[in-house]
ZAMARGU-4260 file (C-alpha; in steps of 0.2 Angstrom, whole numbers, plus 5000, padded with zeros to 4 digits):
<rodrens>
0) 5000/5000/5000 | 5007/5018/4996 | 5003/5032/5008 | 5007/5050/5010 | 5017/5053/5027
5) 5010/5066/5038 | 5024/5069/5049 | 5040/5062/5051 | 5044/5045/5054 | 5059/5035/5059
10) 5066/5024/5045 | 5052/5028/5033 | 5051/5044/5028 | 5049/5062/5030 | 5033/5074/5029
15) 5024/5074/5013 | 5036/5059/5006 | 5026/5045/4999 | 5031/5026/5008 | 5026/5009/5001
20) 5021/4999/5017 | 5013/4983/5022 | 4993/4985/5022 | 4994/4979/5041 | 5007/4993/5046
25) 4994/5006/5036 | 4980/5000/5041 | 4983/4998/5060 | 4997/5012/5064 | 4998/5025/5052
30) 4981/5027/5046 | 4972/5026/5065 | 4985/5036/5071 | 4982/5051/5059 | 5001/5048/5054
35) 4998/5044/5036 | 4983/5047/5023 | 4981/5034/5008 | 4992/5040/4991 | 4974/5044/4981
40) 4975/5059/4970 | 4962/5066/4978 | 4973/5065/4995 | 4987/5071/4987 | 4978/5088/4982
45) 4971/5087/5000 | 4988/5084/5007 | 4998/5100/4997 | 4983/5113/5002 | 4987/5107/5023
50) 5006/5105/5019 | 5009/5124/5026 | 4997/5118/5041 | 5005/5101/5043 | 5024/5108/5044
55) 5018/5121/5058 | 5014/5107/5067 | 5027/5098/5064 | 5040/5111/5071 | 5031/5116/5087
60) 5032/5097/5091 | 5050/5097/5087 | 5052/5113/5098 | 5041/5104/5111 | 5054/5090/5111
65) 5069/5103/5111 | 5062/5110/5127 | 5060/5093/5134 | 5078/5087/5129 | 5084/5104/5139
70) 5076/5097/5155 | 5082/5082/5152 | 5100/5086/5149 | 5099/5093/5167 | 5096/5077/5175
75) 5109/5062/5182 | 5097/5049/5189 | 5100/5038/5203 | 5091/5025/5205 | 5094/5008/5222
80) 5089/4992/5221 | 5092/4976/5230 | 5106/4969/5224 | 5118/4951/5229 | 5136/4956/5232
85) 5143/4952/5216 | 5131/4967/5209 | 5118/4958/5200 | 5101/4966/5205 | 5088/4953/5213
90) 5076/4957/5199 | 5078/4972/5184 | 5076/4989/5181 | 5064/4990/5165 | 5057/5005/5150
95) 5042/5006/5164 | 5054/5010/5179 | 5066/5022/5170 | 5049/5033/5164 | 5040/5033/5182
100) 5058/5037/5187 | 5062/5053/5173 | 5045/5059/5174 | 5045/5061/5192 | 5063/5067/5192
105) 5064/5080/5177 | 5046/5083/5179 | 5044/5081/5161 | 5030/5066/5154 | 5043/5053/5145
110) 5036/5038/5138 | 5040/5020/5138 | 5042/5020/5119 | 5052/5036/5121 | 5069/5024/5130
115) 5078/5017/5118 | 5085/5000/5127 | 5097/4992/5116 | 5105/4981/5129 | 5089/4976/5135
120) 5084/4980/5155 | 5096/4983/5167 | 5101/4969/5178 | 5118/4975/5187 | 5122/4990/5196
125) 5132/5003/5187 | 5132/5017/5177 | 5121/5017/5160 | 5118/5033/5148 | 5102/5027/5143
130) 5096/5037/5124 | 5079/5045/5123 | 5070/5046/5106 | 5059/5061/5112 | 5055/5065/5091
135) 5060/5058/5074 | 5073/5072/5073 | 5079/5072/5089 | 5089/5059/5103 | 5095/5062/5120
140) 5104/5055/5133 | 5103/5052/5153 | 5114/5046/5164 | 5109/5034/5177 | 5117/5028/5191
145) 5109/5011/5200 | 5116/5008/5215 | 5114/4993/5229 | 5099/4996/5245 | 5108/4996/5260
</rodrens>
């Protein structure tokens, strides 16, 4: 299925760029999601007179984001967990804990999709720098420190 992007998305496209995609992906992502319309004529003309109304949109999101990464750039987290003496943590620390945890900390709403985990969660103590996808154009990093309960 082609469609007409509506704003931009990681390792497809950018706004107003048309992507090939699997009907599933349209059909239950970007179509619900008001991310993508159908590649119809008729959309395309529809799509060019919002362009100007689209890109606005898109740049007070990205400045959104900006404002969000400044917050974040502020903050070193740390985090305690009960952990063996060897330092494996009796459990792990997940995407769900790391969000209450920033949220609460930056006071700024970050999102379990938001964390980028590429080692998957953290099960030792230590020191991470953890990446944060707050916008398609835009990463950021946290530090955080997990440390052993007493």
């Amino acid at each position: 299925m082609e469609v007409i992007l509506l704003e931009n998305i990681i390792g497809l496209g950018q706004l107003g760029s048309t992507a090939k995609v699997k009907v599933g992906y349209a059909r239950n992502f970007l179509l619900p999601f008001e991310k993508a319309i159908q590649a119809t004529k008729a959309n395309l003309v529809e799509f060019e007179t919002r362009r100007k109304e689209l890109e606005r949109k898109a740049n007070e999101k990205l400045a959104l984001a900006q404002d969000r990464a400044k917050a974040l750039s502020e903050i070193e987290l740390t985090l305690t967990a009960k952990a063996s003496e060897e330092g494996k943590l009796f459990g792990s620390i997940g995407v769900r804990d790391l969000a209450d945890s920033i949220s609460s900390a930056a006071k700024v709403k970050i999102t379990k999709r938001e964390i980028q985990m590429p080692d998957g969660p953290i099960r030792n103590i230590g020191e991470y720098d953890i990446p944060l996808q707050l916008h398609a154009d835009l990463k950021s990093m946290i530090k955080v420190y997990v440390k052993a309960e007493d």
